[in-house]
TORVEXTI-493631 format. One record per atom (N, C-alpha, C): z, y, x. Coordinates in steps of 0.05 Angstrom, whole numbers, plus 5000, padded with zeros to 4 digits. Each point is the difference from the previous one (the first is absolute). Layout:
<rs>
ZYX;...
</rs>
This chain:
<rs>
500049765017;500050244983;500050255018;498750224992;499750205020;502650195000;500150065022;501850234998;499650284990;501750134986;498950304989;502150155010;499250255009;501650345011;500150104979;502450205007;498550344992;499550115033;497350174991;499450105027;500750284993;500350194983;500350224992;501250094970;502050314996;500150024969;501050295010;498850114971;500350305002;501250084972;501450214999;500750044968;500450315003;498250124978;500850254985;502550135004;501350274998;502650064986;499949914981;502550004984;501050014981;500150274979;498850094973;500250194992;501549954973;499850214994;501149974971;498750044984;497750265008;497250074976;497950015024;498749875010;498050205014;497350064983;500550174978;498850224984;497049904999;497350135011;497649964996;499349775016;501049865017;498449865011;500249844996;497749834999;499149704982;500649825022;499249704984;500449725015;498650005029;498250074997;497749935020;501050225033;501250214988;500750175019;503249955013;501749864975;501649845018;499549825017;498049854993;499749775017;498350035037;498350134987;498150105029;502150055025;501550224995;501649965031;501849825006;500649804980;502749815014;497149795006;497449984990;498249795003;499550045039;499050325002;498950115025;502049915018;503450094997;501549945017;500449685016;499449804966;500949815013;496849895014;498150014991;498049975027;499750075025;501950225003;499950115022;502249885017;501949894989;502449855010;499349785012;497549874980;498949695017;498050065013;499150185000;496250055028;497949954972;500250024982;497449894989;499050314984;497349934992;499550224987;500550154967;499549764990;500050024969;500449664985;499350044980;500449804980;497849725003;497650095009;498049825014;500449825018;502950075013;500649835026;502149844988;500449984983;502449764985;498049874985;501249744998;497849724988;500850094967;502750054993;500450014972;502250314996;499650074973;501750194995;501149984968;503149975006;501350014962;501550185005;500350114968;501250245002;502249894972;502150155006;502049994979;500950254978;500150094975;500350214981;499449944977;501550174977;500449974981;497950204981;498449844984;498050194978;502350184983;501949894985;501750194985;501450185016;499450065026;501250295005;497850264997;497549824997;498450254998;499049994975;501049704981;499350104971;497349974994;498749805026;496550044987;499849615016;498949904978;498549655011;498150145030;500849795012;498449935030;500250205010;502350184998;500150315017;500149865037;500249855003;501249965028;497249905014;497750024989;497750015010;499050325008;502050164993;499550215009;501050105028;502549875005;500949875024;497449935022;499149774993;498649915014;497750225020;499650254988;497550245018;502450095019;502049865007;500950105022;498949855030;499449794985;498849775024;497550115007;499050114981;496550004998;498349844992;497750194988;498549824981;498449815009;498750055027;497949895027;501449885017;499249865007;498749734992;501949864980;499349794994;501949854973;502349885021;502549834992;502049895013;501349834980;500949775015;501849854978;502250094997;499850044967;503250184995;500749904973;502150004999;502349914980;501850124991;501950054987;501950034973;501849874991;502450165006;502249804980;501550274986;500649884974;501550274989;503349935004;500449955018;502350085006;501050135032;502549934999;500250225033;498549795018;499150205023;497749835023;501449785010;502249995007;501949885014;498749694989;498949984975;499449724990;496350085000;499550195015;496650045003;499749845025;503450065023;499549865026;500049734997;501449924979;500349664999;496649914988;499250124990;497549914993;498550025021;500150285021;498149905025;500849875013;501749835008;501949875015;498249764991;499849854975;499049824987;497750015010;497750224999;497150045011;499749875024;501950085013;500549925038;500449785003;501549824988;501049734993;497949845003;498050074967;498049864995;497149965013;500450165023;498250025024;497550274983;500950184983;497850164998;499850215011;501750155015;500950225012;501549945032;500150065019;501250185025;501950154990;499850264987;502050314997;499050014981;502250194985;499650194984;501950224993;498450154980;501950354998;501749874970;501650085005;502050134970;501250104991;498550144980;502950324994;500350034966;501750165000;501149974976;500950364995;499050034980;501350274992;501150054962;501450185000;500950094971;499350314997;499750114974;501950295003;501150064966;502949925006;500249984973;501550254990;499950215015;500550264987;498850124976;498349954996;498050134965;501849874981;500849755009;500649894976;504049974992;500249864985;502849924997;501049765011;500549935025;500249695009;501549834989;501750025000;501649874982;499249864971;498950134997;498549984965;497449845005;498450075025;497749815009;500649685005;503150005007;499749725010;500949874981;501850054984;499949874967;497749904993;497749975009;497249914989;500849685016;501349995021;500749765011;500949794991;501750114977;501849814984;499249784984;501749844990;498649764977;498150234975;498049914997;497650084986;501049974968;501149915002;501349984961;502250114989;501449915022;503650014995;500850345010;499849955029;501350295014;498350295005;496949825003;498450365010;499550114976;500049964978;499850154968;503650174996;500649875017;503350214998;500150215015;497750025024;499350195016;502650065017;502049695008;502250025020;500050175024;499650215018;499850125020;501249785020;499350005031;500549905015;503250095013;500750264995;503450105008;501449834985;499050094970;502349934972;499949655020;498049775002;500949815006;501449905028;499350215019;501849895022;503850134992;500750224988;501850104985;502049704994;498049834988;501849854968;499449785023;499249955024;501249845028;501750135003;499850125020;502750145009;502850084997;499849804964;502250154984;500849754998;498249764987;500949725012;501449945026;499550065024;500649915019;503150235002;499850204990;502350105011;502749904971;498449894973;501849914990;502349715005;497449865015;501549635012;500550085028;501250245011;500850115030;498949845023;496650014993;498749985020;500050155017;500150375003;499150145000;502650255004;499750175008;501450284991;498550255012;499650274987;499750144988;499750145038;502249975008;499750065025;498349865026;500149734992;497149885007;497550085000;499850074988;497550124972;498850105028;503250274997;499550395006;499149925038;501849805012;499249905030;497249935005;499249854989;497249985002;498150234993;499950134990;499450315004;500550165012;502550015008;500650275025;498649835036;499649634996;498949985022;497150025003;499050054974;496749954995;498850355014;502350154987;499550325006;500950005030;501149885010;500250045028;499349875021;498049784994;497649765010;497050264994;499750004978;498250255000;499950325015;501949975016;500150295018;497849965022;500549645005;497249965028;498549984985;498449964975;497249984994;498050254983;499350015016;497850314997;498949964970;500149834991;497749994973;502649984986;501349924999;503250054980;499050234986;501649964970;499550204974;502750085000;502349924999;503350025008;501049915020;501050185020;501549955004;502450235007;502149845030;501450255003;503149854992;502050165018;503249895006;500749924970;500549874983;501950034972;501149765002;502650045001;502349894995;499849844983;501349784995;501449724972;501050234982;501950135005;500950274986;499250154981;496650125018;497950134987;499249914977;498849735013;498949924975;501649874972;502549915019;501850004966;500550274983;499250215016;500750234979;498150174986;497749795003;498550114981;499549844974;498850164981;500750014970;498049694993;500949864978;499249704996;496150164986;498649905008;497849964995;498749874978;500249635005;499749874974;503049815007;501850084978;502749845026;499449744992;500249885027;502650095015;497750125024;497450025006;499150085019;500150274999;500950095024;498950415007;496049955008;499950215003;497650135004;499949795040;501250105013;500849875025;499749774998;500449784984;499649744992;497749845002;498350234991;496749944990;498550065019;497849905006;497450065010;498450274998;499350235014;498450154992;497349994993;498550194978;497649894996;498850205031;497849805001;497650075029;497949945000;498650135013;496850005003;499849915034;497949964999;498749795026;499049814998;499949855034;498149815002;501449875030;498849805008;500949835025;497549725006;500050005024;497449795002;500649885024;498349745008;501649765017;497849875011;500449985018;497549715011;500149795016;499949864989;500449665011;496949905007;501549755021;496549945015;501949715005;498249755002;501249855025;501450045025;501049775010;502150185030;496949995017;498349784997;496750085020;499750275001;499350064975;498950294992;501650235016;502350034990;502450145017;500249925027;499049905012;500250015027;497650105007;497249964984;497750085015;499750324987;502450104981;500350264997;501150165019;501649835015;502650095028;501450204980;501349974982;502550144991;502349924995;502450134996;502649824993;499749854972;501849824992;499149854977;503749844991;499949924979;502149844995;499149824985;501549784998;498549764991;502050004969;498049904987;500649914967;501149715002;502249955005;500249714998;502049864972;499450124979;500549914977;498750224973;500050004975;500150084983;499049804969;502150174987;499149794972;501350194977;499649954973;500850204987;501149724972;501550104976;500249834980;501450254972;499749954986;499350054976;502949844978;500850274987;503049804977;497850184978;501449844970;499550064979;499550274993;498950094977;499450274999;501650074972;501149794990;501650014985;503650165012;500050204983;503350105019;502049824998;500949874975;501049864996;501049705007;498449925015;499949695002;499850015042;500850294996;501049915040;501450155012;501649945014;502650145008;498950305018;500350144994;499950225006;501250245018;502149845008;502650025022;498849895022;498249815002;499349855023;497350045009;498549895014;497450095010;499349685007;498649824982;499949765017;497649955003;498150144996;497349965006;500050145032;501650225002;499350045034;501949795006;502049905002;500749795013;498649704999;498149984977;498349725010;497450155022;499650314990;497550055016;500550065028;501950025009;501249995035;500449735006;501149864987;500149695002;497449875010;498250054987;497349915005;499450105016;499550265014;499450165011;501850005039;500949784994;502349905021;501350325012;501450084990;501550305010;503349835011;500049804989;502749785009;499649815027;497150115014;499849805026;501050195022;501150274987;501150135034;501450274980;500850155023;501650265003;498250184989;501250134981;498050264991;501650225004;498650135016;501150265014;499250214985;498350114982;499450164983;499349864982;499850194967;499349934972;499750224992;497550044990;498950284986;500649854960;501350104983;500849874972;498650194992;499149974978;498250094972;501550104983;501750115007;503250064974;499850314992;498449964971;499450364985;501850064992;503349804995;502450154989;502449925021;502350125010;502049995022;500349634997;500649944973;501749784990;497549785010;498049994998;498249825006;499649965027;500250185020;500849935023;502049775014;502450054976;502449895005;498749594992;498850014980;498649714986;498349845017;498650205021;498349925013;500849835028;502150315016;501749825019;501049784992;500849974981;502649764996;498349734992;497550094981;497249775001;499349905022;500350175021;498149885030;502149985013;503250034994;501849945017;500850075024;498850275004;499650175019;502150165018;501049955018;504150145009;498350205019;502950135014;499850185018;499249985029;498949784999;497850045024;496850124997;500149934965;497450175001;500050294992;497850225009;499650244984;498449974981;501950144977;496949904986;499650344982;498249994997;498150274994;500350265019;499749925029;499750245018;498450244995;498249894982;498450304988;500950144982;501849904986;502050084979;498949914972;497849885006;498749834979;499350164973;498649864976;499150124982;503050194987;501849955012;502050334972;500050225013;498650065026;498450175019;496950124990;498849844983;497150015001;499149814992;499449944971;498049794986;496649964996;499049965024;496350005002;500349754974;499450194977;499149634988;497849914999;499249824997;498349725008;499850065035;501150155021;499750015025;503249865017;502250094987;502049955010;500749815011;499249754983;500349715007;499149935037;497450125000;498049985020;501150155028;501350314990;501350095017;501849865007;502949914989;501749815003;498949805024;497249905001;497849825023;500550175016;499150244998;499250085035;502950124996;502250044992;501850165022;501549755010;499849854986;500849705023;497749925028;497850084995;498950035017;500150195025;500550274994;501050105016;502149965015;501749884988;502749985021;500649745017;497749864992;498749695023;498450185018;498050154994;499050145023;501750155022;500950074983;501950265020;502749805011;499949744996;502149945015;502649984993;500550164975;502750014981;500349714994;499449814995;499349754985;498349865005;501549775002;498149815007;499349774973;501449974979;500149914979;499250124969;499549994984;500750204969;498550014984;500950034978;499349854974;499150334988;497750034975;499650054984;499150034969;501150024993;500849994964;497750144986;499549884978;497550294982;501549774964;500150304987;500549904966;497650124988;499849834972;499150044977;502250074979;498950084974;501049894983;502850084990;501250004975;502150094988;503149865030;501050165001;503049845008;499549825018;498749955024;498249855014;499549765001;497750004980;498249824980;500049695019;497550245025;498449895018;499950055024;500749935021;500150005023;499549825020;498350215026;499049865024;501050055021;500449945017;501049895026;498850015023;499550125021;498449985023;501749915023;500449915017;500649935027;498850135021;501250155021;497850175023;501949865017;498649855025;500649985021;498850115024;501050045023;499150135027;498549725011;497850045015;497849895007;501949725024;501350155012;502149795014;501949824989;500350064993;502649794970;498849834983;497250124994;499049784982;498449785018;
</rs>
């Protein structure tokens, strides 16, 4: 079976509105940068390209072919689509590479879900009969978690507020951060309940952007001569979409999807988590069983800055980065779907020596 890298990943800031400018103009410079990261020129020089995004943020069928004139229209290229975050665009090129049709490929993933009401968009997620005709918001349901877990003292309130004052102060080193900055456990307990029991601090900000990635064989990556980290697991799995009929306190689909994904054959020195509310952070460690030898969301992760359909993917390269640079030689990253986390995938990055 071949081996697969990342040879490169670039990501956008983080905004909150960025006002006139469209998909295509997010994408072009995190596309330019990360070509320029691996030596190559453009989109022509990758065997395949998938991209990850959501049509209901822009409210129009097949909007994310509009996406696509960032690549260019000349010459044609194999390209692909998944409507969800890229992070599962990479598992599909990963699969390409597998099946012997591809060497490399690009993948990026962008959102901008400022026009709209996010929250209210991802309610379209829900069971199709039962819950998205109630038009549940995605807060109100991480809320009525959070209220579970702090009712059977999974959990406390100050928990919560810690994982936030460390997310704001992991985000001081990363330049594309949407929050951050010193706040105290303190701070954030003293601000006013939001949807209680969550504050505003709790939640995810809405954001605009984009982030993009490129994987090649380790052949390829060597006859690119660039740094690279090796993919040596990933797998993703899927619980009911029914709310009802699965524990919701727990996360056991990332724990069968690391399982598979062998994240239990060594030391994970970093973990980038997918956690859009404080309390889901807390579900996730304790899913992947994760202690204090690891860091986990050195970027300060999505309650810093939510690229959606990109995040997941970023979560890829900032584990990537820190195998490059030497921080780590081990580390796992996380990407969710889905109400209360539905769905989740799993990546494994190892350093080229270890694996």
């Amino acid at each position: 079976m071949k081996e697969i890298a990342i040879l490169g990943y670039q990501q956008s800031d983080s905004r909150s509105d960025a006002g006139a400018v469209n998909e295509v103009e997010m994408i072009m410079p995190v596309l330019e940068r990360t070509f320029a990261q691996v030596g190559i020129n453009n989109a022509q020089d990758v065997d395949f390209v998938c991209s990850g995004s959501c049509d209901y943020l822009q409210g129009a069928a097949f909007a994310f072919v509009a996406g696509v004139d960032a690549l260019g229209a000349v010459p044609p290229i194999k390209e692909s689509h998944v409507e969800m975050d890229a992070a599962w665009a990479l598992h599909e090129s990963m699969l390409k590479i597998r099946m012997g049709h591809a060497d490399s490929a690009l993948i990026y993933g962008f959102g901008k879900s400022s026009p709209g009401e996010l929250p209210i968009v991802l309610s379209q997620q829900l069971d199709p009969y039962y819950l998205a005709p109630l038009w549940v918001d995605t807060i109100s349901l991480a809320a009525m978690q959070a209220r579970m877990m702090l009712d059977q003292g999974l959990i406390t309130e100050r928990d919560m507020a810690e994982v936030v004052s460390r997310s704001r102060r992991n985000a001081m080193n990363n330049p594309h951060a949407q929050l951050s900055g010193d706040v105290s456990v303190d701070d954030v307990l003293a601000q006013d309940t939001y949807v209680s029991p969550l504050r505003k601090g709790d939640c995810c900000p809405v954001s605009d952007g984009a982030s993009a990635v490129v994987i090649a064989t380790v052949e390829k990556a060597k006859e690119w001569g660039v740094p690279y980290a090796l993919i040596s697991g990933i797998s993703h799995a899927i619980e009911t979409h029914n709310m009802g009929m699965r524990d919701i306190t727990d996360s056991v689909s990332t724990r069968i999807a690391a399982e598979r994904a062998g994240m239990n054959a060594g030391k994970v020195d970093v973990a980038q988590l997918y956690a859009p509310f404080s309390h889901q952070e807390i579900i996730l460690t304790r899913a992947l069983g994760l202690g204090d030898e690891t860091s986990i969301n050195p970027s300060g992760g999505v309650l810093a800055g939510n690229l959606m359909m990109a995040s997941g993917l970023s979560n890829i390269g900032e584990v990537f980065n820190r195998i490059v640079s030497g921080e780590a030689e081990r580390g796992i990253a996380h990407a969710t779907s889905g109400p209360c986390l539905q769905h989740n995938l799993v990546t494994v990055l190892e350093t080229a020596e270890k694996a």
